[in-house]
Structure formats: structure tokens, C-alpha cells
C-alpha positions as CSV (number, residue, x, y, z in Angstrom):
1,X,-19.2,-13.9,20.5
2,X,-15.6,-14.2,18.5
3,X,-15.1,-13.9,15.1
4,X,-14.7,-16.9,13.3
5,X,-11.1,-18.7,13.0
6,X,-9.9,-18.5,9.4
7,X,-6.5,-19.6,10.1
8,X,-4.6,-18.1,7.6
9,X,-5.5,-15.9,4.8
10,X,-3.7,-18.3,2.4
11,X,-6.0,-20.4,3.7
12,X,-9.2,-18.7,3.8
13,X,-9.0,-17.8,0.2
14,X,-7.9,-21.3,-1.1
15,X,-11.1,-22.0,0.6
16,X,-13.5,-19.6,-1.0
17,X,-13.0,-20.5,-4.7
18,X,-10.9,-21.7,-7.3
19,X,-7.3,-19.5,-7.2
20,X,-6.5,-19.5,-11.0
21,X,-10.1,-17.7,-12.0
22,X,-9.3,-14.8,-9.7
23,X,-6.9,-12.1,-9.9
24,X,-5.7,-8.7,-7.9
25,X,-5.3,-5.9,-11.3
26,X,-3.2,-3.0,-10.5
27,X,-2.4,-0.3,-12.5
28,X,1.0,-1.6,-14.3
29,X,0.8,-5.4,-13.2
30,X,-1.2,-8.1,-12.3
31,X,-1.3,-11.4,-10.6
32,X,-3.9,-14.1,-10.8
33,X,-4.2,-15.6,-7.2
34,X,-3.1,-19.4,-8.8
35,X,0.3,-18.0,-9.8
36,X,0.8,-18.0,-5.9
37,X,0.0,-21.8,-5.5
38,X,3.9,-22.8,-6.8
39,X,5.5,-19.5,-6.6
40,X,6.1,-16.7,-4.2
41,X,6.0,-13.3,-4.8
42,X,9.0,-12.8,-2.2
43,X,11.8,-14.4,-4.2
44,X,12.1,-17.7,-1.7
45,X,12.6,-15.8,0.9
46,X,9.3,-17.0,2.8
47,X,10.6,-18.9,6.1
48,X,13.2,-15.9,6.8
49,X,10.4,-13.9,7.8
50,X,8.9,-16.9,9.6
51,X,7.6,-15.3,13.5
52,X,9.1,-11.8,12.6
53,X,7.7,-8.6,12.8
54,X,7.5,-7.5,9.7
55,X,7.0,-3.8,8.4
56,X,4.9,-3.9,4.9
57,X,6.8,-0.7,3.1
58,X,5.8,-0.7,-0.8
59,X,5.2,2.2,-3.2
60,X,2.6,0.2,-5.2
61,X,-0.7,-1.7,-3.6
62,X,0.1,-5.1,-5.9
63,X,3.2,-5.9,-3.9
64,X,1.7,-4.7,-0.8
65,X,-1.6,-7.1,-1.2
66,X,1.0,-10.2,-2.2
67,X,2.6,-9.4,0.9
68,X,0.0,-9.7,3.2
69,X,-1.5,-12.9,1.8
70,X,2.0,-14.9,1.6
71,X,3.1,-13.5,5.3
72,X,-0.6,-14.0,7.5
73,X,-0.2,-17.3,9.8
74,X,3.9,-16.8,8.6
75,X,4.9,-13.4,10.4
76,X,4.4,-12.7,14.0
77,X,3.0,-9.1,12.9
78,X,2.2,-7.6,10.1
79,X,2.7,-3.5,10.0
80,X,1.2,-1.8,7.1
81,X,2.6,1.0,6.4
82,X,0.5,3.5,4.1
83,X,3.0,5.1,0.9
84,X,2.0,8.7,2.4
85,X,3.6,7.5,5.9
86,X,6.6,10.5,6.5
87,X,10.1,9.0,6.6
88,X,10.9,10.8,10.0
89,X,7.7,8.4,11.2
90,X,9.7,5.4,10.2
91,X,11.9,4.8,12.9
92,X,9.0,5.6,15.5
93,X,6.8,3.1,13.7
94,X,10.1,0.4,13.5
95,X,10.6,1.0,17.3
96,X,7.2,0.6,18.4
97,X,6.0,-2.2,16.4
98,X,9.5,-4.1,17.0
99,X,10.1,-4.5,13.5
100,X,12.5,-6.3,12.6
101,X,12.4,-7.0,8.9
102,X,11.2,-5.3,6.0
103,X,9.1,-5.8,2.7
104,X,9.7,-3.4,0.4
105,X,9.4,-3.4,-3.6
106,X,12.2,-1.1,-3.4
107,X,15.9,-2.1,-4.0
108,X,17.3,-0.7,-0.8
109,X,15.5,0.1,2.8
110,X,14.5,3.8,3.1
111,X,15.8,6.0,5.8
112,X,15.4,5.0,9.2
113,X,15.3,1.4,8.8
114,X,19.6,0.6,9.2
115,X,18.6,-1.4,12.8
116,X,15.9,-3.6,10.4
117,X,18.2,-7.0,10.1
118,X,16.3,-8.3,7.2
119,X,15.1,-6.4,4.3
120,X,12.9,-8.9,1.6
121,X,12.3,-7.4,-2.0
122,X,8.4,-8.5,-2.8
123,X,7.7,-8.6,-6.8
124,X,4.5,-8.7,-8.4
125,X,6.3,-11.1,-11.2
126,X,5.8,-14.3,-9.3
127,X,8.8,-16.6,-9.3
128,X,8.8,-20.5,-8.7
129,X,9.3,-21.6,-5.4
130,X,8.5,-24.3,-2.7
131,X,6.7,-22.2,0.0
132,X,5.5,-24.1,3.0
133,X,2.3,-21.9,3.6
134,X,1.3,-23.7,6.9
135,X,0.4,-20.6,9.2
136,X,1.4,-21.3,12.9
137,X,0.8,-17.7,13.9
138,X,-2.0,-16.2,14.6
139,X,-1.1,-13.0,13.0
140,X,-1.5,-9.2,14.4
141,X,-2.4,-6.5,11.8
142,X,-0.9,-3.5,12.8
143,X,-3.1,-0.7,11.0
144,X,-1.8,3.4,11.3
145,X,-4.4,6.1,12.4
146,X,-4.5,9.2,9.9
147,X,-5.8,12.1,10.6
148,X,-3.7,13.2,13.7
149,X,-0.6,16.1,13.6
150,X,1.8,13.9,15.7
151,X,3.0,10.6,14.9
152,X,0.1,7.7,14.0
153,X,-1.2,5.6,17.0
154,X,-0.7,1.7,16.0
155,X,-3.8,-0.3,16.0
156,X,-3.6,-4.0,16.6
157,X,-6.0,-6.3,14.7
158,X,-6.1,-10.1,13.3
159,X,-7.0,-11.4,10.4
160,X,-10.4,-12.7,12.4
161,X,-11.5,-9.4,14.0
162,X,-10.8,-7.9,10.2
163,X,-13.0,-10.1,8.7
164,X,-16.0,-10.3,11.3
165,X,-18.4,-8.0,8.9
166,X,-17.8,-10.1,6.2
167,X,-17.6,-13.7,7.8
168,X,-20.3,-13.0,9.8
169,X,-23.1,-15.7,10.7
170,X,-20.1,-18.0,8.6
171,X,-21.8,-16.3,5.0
172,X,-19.3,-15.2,3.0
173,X,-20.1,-12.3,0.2
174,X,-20.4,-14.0,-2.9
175,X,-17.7,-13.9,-5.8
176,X,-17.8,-10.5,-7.6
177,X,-15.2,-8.0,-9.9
178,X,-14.2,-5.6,-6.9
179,X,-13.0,-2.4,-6.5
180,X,-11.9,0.7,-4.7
181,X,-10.8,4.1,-4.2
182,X,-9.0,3.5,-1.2
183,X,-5.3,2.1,-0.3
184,X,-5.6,-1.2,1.1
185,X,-3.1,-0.1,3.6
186,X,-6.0,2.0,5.3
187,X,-8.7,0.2,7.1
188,X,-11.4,1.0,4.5
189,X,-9.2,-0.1,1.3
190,X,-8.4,-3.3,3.8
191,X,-12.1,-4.7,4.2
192,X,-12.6,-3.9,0.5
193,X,-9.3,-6.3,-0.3
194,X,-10.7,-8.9,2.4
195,X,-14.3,-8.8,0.8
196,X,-12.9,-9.4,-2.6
197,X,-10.4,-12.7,-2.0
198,X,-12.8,-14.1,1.1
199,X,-15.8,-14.0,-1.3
200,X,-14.0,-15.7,-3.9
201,X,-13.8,-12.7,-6.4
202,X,-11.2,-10.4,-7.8
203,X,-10.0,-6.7,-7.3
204,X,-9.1,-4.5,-9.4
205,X,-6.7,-1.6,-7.2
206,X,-5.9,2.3,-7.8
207,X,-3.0,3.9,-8.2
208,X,-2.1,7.8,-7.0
209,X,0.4,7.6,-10.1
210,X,-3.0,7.8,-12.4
211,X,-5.8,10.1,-12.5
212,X,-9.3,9.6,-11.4
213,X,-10.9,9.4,-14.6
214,X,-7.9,6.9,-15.4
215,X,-8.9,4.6,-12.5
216,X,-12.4,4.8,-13.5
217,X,-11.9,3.7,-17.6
218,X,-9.6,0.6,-16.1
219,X,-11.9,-0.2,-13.5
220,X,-14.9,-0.4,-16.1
221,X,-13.0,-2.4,-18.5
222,X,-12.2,-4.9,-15.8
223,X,-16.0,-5.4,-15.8
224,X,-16.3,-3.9,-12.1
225,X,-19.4,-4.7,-10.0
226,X,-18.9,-3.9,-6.4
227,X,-17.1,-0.4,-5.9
228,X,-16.5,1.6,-2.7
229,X,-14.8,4.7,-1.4
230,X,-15.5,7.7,0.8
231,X,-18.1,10.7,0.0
232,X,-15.1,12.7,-1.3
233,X,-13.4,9.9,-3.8
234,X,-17.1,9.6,-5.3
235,X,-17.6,13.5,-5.7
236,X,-14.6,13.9,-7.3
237,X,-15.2,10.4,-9.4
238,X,-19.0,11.8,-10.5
239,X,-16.9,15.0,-11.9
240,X,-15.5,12.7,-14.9
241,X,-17.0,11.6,-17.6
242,X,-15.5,8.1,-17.2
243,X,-17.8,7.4,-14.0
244,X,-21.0,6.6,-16.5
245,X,-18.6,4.0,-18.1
246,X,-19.0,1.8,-14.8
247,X,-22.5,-0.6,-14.5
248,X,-22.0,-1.3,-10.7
249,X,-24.3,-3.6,-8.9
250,X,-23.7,-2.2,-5.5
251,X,-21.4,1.1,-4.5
252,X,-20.3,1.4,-1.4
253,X,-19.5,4.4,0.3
254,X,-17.9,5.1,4.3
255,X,-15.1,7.0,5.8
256,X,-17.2,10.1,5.9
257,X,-20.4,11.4,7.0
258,X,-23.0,10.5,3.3
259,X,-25.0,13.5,3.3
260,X,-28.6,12.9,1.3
261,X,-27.2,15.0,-2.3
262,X,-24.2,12.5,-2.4
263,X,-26.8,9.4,-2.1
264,X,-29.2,10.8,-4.4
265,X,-26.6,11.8,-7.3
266,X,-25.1,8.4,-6.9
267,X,-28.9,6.8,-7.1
268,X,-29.6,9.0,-10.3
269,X,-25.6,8.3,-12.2
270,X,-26.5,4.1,-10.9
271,X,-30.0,3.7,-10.5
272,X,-29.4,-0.1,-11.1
273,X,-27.2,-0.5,-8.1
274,X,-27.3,-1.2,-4.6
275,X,-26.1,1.9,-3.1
276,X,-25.0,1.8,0.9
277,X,-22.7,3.8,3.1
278,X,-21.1,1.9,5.7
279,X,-20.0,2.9,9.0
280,X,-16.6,2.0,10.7
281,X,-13.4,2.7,11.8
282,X,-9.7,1.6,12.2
283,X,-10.4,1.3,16.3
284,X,-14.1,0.1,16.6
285,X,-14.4,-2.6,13.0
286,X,-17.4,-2.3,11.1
287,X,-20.7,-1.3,12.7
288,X,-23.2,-1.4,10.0
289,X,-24.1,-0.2,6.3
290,X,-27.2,1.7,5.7
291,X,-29.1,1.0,2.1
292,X,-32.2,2.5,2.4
293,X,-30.9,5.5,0.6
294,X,-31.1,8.1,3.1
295,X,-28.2,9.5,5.3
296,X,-28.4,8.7,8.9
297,X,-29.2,5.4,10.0
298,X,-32.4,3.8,11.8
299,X,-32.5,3.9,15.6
300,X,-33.9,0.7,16.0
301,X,-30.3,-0.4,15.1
302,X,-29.1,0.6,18.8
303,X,-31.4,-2.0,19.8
304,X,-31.6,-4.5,16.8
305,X,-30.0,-7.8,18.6
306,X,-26.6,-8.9,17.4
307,X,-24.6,-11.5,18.5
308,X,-21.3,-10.1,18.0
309,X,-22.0,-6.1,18.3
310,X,-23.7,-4.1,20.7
311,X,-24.2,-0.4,20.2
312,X,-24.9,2.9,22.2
313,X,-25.1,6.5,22.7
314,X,-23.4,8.7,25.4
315,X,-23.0,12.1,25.8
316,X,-23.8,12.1,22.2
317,X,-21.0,10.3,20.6
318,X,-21.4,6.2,19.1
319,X,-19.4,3.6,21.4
320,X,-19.5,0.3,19.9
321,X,-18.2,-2.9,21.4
322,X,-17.9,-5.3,18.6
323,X,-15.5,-8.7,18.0
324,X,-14.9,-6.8,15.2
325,X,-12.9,-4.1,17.4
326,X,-8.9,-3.8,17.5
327,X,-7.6,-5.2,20.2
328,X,-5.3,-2.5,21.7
329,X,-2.9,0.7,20.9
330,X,0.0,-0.7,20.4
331,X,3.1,0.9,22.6
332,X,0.9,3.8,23.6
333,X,1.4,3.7,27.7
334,X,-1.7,5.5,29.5
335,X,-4.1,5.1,26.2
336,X,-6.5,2.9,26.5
337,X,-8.8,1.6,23.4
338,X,-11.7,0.0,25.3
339,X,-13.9,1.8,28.3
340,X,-14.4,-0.1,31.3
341,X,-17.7,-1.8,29.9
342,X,-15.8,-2.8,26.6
343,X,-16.6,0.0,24.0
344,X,-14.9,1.9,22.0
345,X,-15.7,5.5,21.5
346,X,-15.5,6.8,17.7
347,X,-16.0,10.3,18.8
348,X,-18.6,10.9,16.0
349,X,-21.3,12.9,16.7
350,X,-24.8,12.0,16.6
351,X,-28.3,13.9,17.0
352,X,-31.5,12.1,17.1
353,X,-34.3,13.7,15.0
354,X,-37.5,11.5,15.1
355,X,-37.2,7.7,14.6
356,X,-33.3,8.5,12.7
357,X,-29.6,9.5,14.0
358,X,-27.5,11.6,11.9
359,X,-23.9,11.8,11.9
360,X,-23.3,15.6,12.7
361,X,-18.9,15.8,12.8
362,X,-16.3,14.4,15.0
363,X,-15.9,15.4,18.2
364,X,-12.1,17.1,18.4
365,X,-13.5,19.1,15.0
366,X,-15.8,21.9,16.1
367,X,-15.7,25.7,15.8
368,X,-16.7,27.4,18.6
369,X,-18.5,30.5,17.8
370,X,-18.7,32.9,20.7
371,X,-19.2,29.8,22.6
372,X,-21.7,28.1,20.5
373,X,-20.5,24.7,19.0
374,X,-20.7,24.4,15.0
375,X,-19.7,21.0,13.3
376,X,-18.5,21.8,9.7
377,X,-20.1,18.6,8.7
378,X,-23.7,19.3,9.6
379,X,-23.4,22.9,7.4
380,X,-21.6,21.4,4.5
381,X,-24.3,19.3,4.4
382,X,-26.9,22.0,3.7
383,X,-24.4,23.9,1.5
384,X,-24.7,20.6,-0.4
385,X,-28.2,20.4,-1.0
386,X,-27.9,23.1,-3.4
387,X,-28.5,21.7,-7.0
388,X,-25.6,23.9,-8.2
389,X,-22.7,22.5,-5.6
390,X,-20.6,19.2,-5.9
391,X,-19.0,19.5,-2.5
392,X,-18.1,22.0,0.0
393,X,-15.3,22.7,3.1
394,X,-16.8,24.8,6.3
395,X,-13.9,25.9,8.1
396,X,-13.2,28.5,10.9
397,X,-11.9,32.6,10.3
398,X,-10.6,34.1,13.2
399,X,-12.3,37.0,14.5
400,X,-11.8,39.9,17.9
401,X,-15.7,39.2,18.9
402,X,-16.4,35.8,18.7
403,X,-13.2,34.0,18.5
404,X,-14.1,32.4,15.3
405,X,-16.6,32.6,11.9
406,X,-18.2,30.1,10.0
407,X,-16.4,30.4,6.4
408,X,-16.6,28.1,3.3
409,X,-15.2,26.8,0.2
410,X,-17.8,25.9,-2.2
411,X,-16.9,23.7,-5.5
412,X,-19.8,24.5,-8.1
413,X,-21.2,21.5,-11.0
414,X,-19.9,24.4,-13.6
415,X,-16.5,26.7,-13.6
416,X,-16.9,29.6,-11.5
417,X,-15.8,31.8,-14.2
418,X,-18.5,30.4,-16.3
419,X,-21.1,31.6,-13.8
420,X,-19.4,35.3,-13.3
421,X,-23.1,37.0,-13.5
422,X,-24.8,34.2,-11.6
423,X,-22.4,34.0,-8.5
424,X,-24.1,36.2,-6.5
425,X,-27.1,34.9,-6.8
426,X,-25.9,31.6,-6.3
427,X,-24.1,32.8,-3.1
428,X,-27.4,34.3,-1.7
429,X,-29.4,31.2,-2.7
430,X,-26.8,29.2,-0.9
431,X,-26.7,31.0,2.4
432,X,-31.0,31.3,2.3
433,X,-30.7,27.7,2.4
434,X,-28.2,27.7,5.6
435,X,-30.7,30.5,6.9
436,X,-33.7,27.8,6.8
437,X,-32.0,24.9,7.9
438,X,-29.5,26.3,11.1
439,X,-29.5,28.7,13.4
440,X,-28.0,31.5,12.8
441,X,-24.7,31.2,14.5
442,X,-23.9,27.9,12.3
443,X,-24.7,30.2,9.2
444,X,-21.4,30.7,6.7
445,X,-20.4,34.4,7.2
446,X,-18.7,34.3,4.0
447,X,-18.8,31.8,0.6
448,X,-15.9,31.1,-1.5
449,X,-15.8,29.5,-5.1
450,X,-13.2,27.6,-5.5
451,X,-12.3,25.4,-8.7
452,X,-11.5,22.1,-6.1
453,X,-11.2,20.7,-2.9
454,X,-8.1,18.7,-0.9
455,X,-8.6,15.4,-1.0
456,X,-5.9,14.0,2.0
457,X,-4.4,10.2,1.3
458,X,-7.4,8.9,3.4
459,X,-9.8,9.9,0.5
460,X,-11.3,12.7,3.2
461,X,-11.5,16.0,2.9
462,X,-8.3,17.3,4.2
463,X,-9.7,19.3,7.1
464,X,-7.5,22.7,9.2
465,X,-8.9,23.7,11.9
466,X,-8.0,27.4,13.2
């Protein structure tokens, strides 16, 4: 079954409730969606980038967002390109995606964009214009994979296969104060932004030029009651103070495998609010969300019947075939998105145990231990357990006998130093609790305190395997 037609996103939103109560709040502007209605963000400039390609290139998430809603049903292709995106990746991503214009809130194109013959300066301080708004494209979304060392794949959506989780059954989410960790140039910031406007509510957007607790002050003075992010945004958010200034109705969490001690320290900091983790990805949509408070999801979901997704499990990874999935790689000869059958394989890892599948690590990251396979994910999920730990790295250390150790970098509820005559016992208590739970070749050989954790653009743990 195929997502529903939304023609354009201008129109979708007009549709879903009146523009002048609803409003996109970024850190050092904001725009109420009814300024739009006789003004354009993109000085006039609207029917120069009529059935271009157009590369989306802004520093802050504001211009970005008024970029995407002014150009869907306008441009031929929309590329969103993420502000962590490396100049020497520009001219790859320009060639590929056959841009040929740029919108940028910059004053001049970056490096590698001379061959781009129209550059468009998009402003968050809305100026009058007469903007014709009549979509007749049907828009691709061109979303960049992270995660990879060599240049990002391009992944071709619409605006309908986008919006299939949240349009589904023709239901859209009702009107609430959103928010999120996330960039909406990612996939996950993206259905956050979608949710918001196609439910007729507002969002309030973060900014990597402010700190967390920062965020989390704005976002609870905004009134915020629908909040999402990845396991690793909301264990560094629970670390400030400012997170019990937030009354959230529902929190929202993907991107990541949720281990049970992230759900349950979210249940006992919100105990009013729907809490879910979500599952989905830049190639295969949105799956599913799980609220029953535990990590894993049912395995009656494999077989639940649903019009427009189908799930399964081979050789231990989840394939999904979905409306919801991209469409295609974009300019990547050889690769193909979809199997024969139609699915898309995630490459995340999952183990049955009883009537429940839990997410156990990614395929192309495990440690091979004298030829024993280890996924950092399922031991950092132990290592998490412990009442003392906020969040934990397992990585690999080289070694002669068994080409690689189990090693990681623990991040303790209290300063190390504070803890001087408790570590070793918390390091023993910690690694008894690996003993019981895995066998012993997935045991840490060594535990490191650490005062924090990299966090990668993404909002994931940045991850280096050996």
C-alpha cells in the first residue's frame, strides 16, 4: 500500500491547522508558520529555484527548516546537507545529486560549489513577497548516511514515504509543543520536524552553538510536551539539572539500541510521560515504537498484519519492506537498496530470548575475540545496569593471542575522583555483573573511568573500531 499523497508540504501543513498559532523556535530566531503566508524566507527568489536541484547548505536549523517547506512541490530535489558535512564532501555530494543551486544562510557559497549557477540566501527574518506555492513536483529528499569513513551514500526519499509513520491510516498526530535533540537534516531530527508541522503543532529546535543544559531551560520554557532524541542525547540530557525543568507528555527515544537502565531512569525523572523508543532508519523509514517500557520489542510484531509494512528475520539481522522505505542510493552504481523480495536490510542484530527480540549491535561492528563474535552493544548494556554508571563505550584492544580484548570506558553518576577509595570496588562489582550475564569471552578485560563520552553529530556514541 503507498503512502498517502500530501502534495506539498506547504500544503499539508496549511491543512493541519491554523499557520499563525504555530511557530519553529530556534535558538537566536524564530518564525511563526503565518509569517510564510505573504512572505518568503528566500528574499523573492522562489520561482528561480523552480525544478532545480537544490542543495540545502545552512549553519543554523531555522533557515534550513524554512527551506524545506518553501522549496517541497517547488524544487526538483531537495539535498540536505547536515552542518558537520566536510567541505572536501561537497563537490562529491554537488556532482552526484546534480545540484545545481544552493540555499545557504551564508553570504557567499563555500568551497567546492564555483560550478553551482545559482546561489539563494535563505533568512529567517521573513520578507514580503508574492510566492506562487503551487507544488508541481513531486519532490525527492535526498538524506546523507553518517556513520561511514568514506564519503556519505545519498538516500532518495519524498515527502510521502517521509511521512508514512505519521500519516498513517490518514491520522495525523495531534497538535503539540515539539522538540528534539537531533538536526533535522538527519533522518531522526526530520520525522521529529514532519510530526511537529503535519500535526498542526510547533517545534522548538537545538543548536550545537549552546549547551545541553541550555537547550533544555529553552526547551521547558517553550512549554515542551513531545521530546525525542537518541539513548546518548538523553544520558547526557539526564546529567543536568535543567532536564527536571521539562513536564513532557511523551519522550521519545531511537537511533540507538534503549537498553532497560536508560528506560527506567527516564520512567523514574518523567513518570507522567509516555516514554517509547522507536526504531528506524535513513534506508528502511520507520518500523515501529515500543512503549511498554522494556527494551526489545514483542515478536508478535513480525507477524502483527500491516498494510503498509511487512517485517522479518534472516540470518539474524531485521529486513523491512515498508512504503515508508527510500527509494534508491542515489549515483551509487552496483549498490542496491532493496533485495530481490523488496526488503531492506538494517544490519542490526537481533537475538530472540522467549516471546521478545533484543537489538544486540550492528552487523559491520563486532570484535572478534579469538574468533568469538562480541557486540559492544549487548555488554554496554550490562555495564549499564549498574546503579552507579550513566553510560558506557565497549571497544576492542589489540592483543598477540586473540587478535582483540573486550575493553571499556565507563562514565560514573559521580566524579571519578570523588569515588578514589570506592573504584575498585565499583570496578569489581561492575565486571561480576558482566561475569553473570555473558560468557566469558564477551567479559571487559579491563574498565576505565572516564569523566565523558563522544557524542558524534548523529547524537550516537561515536564508535572506533580496532
Amino acid at each position: 500500500m503507498p503512502p498517502p499523497d500530501l502534495g506539498s508540504l506547504w500544503h499539508a501543513l496549511s491543512a493541519a491547522g491554523p499557520l499563525a498559532d504555530r511557530a519553529l523556535w530556534g535558538a537566536e530566531a524564530s518564525v511563526t508558520l503565518g509569517d510564510l503566508v505573504g512572505g518568503s524566507s528566500l528574499g523573492g527568489r522562489l520561482d528561480e529555484l523552480r525544478g532545480r536541484s537544490v542543495l540545502v547548505a545552512t549553519r543554523d536549523q531555522i533557515t534550513a527548516a524554512l527551506a524545506l517547506i518553501e522549496l517541497d512541490g517547488i524544487a526538483r530535489r531537495l539535498v540536505l546537507g547536515p552542518p558537520d558535512l566536510p567541505l572536501a564532501q561537497v563537490p562529491s555530494v554537488i556532482a552526484t545529486a546534480s545540484v545545481n543551486s544552493i540555499v545557504s544562510d551564508r553570504a557567499s557559497p563555500d568551497v567546492g560549489a564555483r560550478h553551482v549557477d545559482a546561489f539563494v540566501t535563505c533568512n529567517p527574518r521573513i520578507a514580503p513577497a508574492a510566492a506562487d506555492r503551487r507544488g508541481r513536483h513531486r519532490t525527492e529528499w535526498i538524506l546523507l548516511t553518517s556513520g561511514t569513513t568514506g564519503p556519505p551514500k545519498l538516500v532518495v526519499h519524498t515527502l510521502a514515504s517521509l511521512a508514512g509513520a505519521i500519516t498513517g491510516g490518514g491520522t495525523l498526530a495531534r497538535p503539540a509543543m515539539w522538540s528534539t535533540f537531533y538536526d533535522i537534516r538527519r533522518y531522526g531530527g526530520l520525522q521529529i520536524f514532519l510530526r511537529a508541522l503535519l500535526g498542526g503543532g510547533s517545534l522548538v529546535l537545538s543548536s550545537d552553538q549552546e549547551s545541553t543544559g541550555a537547550f533544555l531551560i529553552r526547551a521547558a520554557d517553550h512549554g515542551v510536551t513531545h521530546i525525542s532524541g537518541t539513548p546518548s542525547h538523553w544520558r547526557r540530557a539526564l546529567m543536568s539539572p535543567s532536564a527536571r525543568r521539562l513536564a513532557p507528555h511523551y519522550v521519545r527515544l531511537s537511533g540507538e539500541i534503549a537498553d532497560q537502565a536508560i528506560l527506567d531512569h527516564l520512567r523514574a525523572v518523567y513518570p507522567a510521560a509516555r516514554i517509547a523508543h522507536a526504531f528506524a532508519s535513513t534506508e528502511a523509514g520507520v518500523a515501529f515504537d515500543v512503549g511498554d517500557g522494556l527494551a526489545g520489542f514483542p515478536a508478535s510484531l513480525l507477524t502483527q498484519p500491516r498494510a503498509d509494512l511487512e517485517m522479518k528475520i534472516e540470518d539474524g539481522s531485521l529486513r523491512i519492506r515498508s512504503a515508508r522505505a527510500a527509494a534508491r542510493y542515489l549515483g551509487s552504481p552496483g549498490e542496491t537498496l532493496l533485495d530481490q523480495d523488496g526488503f531492506v536490510d538494517t544490519e542490526d542484530m537481533v537475538e530472540r530470548r522467549g516471546d521478545r527480540y533484543y537489538f544486540v549491535g550492528r552487523r559491520g561492528g563486532i570484535i572478534n575475540v579469538g574468533g568469538l563474535k562480541v557486540h559492544p552493544e549487548e555488554v554496554e548494556a550490562v555495564i549499564n545496569r549498574h546503579p552507579q554508571v550513566r553510560m558506557s563505550l565497549v571497544r576492542s584492544r589489540r592483543n598477540p593471542i586473540t587478535g582483540a580484548l573486550v575493553v571499556a570506558d565507563v562514565v560514573l553518576h559521580t566524579e571519578p575522583d570523588a569515588l578514589t577509595e570506592r573504584l575498585a570496588a565499583l570496578e569489581h562489582e561492575i565486571l561480576q555483573l558482566c561475569r553473570d550475564a555473558l560468557p566469558p569471552h564477551k567479559v571487559p578485560a579491563a574498565l576505565t573511568f572516564v569523566p565523558a563520552l563522544a557524542v558524534a553529530a548523529t547524537g550516537k556514541l561515536a564508535r572506533h573500531h580496532a
